[in-house]
C-alpha positions in Angstrom: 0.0 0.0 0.0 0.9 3.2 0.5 3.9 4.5 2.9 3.5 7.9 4.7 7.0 9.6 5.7 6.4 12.0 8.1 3.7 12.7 10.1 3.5 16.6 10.3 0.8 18.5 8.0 1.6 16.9 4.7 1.6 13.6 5.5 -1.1 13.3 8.1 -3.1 15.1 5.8 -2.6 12.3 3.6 -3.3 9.4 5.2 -6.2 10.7 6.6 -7.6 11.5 2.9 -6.8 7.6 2.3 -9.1 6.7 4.7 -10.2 3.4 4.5 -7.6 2.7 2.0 -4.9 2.7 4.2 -1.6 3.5 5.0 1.3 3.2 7.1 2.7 6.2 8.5 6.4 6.4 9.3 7.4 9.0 12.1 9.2 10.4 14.8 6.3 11.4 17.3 2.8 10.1 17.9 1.1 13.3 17.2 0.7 15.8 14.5 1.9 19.9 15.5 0.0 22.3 14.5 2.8 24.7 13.7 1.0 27.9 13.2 0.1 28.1 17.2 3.2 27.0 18.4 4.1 31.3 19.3 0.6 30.7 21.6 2.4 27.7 23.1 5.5 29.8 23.5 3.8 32.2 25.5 1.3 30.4 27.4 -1.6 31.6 26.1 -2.4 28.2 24.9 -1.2 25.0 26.5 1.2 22.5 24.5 -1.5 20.2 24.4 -4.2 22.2 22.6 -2.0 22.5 19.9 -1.1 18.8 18.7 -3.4 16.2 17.3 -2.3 12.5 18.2 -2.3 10.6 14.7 -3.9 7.5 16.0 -7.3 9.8 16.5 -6.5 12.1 13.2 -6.0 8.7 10.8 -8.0 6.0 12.5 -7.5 3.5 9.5 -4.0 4.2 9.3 -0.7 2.1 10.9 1.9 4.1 12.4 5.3 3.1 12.6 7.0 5.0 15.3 10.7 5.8 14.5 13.3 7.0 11.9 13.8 6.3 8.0 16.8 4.8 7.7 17.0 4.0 3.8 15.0 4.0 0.9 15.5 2.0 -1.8 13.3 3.1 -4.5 14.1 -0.2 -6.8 12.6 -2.5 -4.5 10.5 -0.6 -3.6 11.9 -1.2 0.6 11.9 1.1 3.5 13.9 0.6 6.8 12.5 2.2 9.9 14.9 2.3 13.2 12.7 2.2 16.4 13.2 1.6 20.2 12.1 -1.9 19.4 14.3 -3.2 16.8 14.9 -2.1 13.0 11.8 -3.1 10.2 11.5 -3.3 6.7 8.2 -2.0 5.2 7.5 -2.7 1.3 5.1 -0.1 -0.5 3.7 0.5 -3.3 4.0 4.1 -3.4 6.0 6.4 -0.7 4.8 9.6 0.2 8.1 11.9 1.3 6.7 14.5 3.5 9.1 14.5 6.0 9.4 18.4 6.8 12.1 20.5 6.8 14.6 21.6 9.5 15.8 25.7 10.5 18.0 27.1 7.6 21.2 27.4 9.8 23.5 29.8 8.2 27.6 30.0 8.9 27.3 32.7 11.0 30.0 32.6 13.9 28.7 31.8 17.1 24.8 31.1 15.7 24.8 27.5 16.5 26.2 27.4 19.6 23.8 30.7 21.0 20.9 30.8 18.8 17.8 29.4 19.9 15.8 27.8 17.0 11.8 27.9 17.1 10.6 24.6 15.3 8.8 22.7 17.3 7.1 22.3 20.8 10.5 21.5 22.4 12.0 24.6 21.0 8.3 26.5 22.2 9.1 25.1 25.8 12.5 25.8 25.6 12.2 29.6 24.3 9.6 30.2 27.3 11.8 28.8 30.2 14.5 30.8 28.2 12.6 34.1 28.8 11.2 34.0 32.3 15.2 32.9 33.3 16.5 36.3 32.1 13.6 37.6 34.4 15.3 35.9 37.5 18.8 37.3 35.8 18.0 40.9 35.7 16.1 41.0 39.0 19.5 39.6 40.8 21.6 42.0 38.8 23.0 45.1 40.6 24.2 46.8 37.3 22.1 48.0 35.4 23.2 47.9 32.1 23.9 44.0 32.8 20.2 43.9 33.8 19.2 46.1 30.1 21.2 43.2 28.5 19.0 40.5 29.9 16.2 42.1 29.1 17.0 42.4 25.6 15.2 39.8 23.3 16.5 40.1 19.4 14.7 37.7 16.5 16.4 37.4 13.2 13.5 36.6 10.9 10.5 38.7 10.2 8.3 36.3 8.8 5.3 34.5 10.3 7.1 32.7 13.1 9.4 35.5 14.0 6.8 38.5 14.4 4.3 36.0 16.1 7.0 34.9 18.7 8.2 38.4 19.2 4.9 39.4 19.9 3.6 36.4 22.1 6.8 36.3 24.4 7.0 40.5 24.4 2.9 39.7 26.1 4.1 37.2 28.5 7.1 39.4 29.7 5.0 42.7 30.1 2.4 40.5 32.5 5.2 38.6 34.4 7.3 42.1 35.3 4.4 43.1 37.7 5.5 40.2 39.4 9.5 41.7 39.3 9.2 44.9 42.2 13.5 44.2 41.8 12.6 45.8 38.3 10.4 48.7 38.4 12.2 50.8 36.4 13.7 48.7 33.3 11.4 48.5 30.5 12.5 44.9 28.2 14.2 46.0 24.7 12.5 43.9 21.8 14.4 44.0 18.3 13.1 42.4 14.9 16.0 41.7 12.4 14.9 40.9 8.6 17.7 40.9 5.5 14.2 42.0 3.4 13.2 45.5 3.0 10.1 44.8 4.6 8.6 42.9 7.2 6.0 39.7 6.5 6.9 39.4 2.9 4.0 36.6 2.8 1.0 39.3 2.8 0.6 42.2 1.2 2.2 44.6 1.2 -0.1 47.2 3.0 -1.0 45.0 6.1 2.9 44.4 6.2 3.5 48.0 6.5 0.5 47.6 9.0 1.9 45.2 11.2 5.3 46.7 11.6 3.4 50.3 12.9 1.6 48.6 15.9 4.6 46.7 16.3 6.9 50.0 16.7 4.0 51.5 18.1 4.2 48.9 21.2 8.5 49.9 21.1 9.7 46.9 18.7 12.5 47.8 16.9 12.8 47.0 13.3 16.0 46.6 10.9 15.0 45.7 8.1 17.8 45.2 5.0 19.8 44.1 8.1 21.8 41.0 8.3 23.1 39.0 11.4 27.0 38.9 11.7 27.8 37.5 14.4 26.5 35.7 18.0 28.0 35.3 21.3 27.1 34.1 25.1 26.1 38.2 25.8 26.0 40.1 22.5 24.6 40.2 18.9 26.3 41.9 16.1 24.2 43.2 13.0 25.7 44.4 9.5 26.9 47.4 9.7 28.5 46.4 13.3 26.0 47.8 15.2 26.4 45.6 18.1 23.3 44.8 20.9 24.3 43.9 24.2 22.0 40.3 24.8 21.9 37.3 25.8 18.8 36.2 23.5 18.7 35.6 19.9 16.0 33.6 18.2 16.3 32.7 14.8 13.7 32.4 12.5 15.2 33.2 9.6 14.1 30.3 7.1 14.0 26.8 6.4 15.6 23.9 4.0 15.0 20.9 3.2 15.2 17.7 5.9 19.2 16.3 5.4 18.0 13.2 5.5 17.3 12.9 1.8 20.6 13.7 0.8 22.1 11.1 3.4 19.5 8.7 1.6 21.4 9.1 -1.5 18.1 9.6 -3.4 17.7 12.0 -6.0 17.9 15.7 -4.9 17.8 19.3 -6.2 19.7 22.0 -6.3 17.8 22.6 -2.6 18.1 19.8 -1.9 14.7 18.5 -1.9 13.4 15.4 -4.0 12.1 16.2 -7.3 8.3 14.3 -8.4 9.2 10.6 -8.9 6.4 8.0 -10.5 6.2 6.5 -7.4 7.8 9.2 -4.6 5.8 11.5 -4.5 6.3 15.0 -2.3 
């Protein structure tokens, strides 16, 4: 039958249009994310729960294989699947690739090792805790301009994820300060970075243009045509080398293509992604 890989939007989606068909679905967690309220999640307005959709309730008549592709051989028509109880091999008739894509990591210096990705719910979880412990920081800090530079959040990205995030978190910190009497006088620093001239470059233009005056309006700043040079443990530095004291940088800057396909030798792009096959299909 048919082999879902990947159980996020595309291929849930998929084997739940099969129906009673059937299909086996092939992934890494038991439930699909809803990726477009993970900023909610982020902030707490919305509890991790309410935003996932376990797969056994969203595709009743479909199997689900819980673990990771390990090769595909498109000639036999063979799959091998690595989970916590052994390794399988599932034959197909037809493979559905919809195994997602991961944060487009750029070699920036120091952007792996202090930039904080927002992906999934782990990331979501992470980002929140993240916040609310720079909180903590700057209410035990006795200088003040080390306390400015914990409560200075900057995202690189100013697409969906990026403004949402900036604006869910920038919510949760103004209601958790009344909670800070260490802080009554620092007001947190929120800064949007975007390489584009222009803000949400998915809508048009006009509610763009729209978005980014409430968000100055609430004290975000933008720099747009703005690139990120460089990261470290307490400071981001933007082209131009206008350097921001921090100790936060969230980067939503992007996506490519899952690495997997190119580790499973199959045939790929110039972006890496798998181009329509007669019986992968994407």
């Amino acid at each position: 039958g048919t082999l879902v890989l990947g159980g996020g939007f595309a291929g849930s989606y998929v084997a739940r249009l099969l129906d009673q068909r059937g299909a086996t679905i092939v992934s890494l967690e038991n439930f699909m994310l809803f990726t477009p309220l993970l900023p909610e999640a982020a902030s707490g307005t919305l509890e991790p729960r309410h935003i996932v959709v376990p797969l056994r309730v969203m595709c009743p008549d479909a199997e689900l294989l819980l673990g990771k592709l390990s090769a595909l051989d498109p000639t036999s028509r063979t799959a091998t699947v690595e989970t916590e109880s052994g390794t399988f091999e599932v034959r197909y008739e037809e493979a559905v690739l919809a195994l997602g894509s991961i944060s487009r990591r750029l070699p920036i210096p120091g952007l792996s090792e202090h930039g904080l990705g927002f992906k999934d719910l782990a990331d979501a979880s992470h980002l929140r805790n993240h916040v609310l412990r720079r909180l903590e920081d700057a209410a035990m800090e006795r200088d003040r301009h080390r306390a400015e530079a914990q409560l200075t959040f900057v995202f690189v990205g100013a697409g969906y994820a990026g403004v949402e995030a900036l604006a869910e978190l920038s919510d949760l910190v103004r209601d958790a300060m009344r909670h800070y009497p260490e802080l009554p006088r620092q007001r947190p620093r929120w800064v949007l970075v975007d390489a584009a001239p222009k803000i949400l470059p998915e809508i048009p233009s006009r509610l763009g243009e729209y978005a980014a005056k409430q968000l100055a309006g609430r004290g975000v700043e933008i720099h747009t045509s703005t690139t990120l040079e460089s990261v470290s443990a307490g400071s981001v530095v933007l082209s131009g080398g206008r350097r921001i004291a921090s100790h936060t940088l969230v980067w939503t800057a992007g996506v490519s293509p899952n690495p997997i396909l190119r580790e499973l030798e199959l045939p790929v792009d110039e972006r890496g992604a798998v181009p329509v096959d007669s019986h992968l299909r994407v």
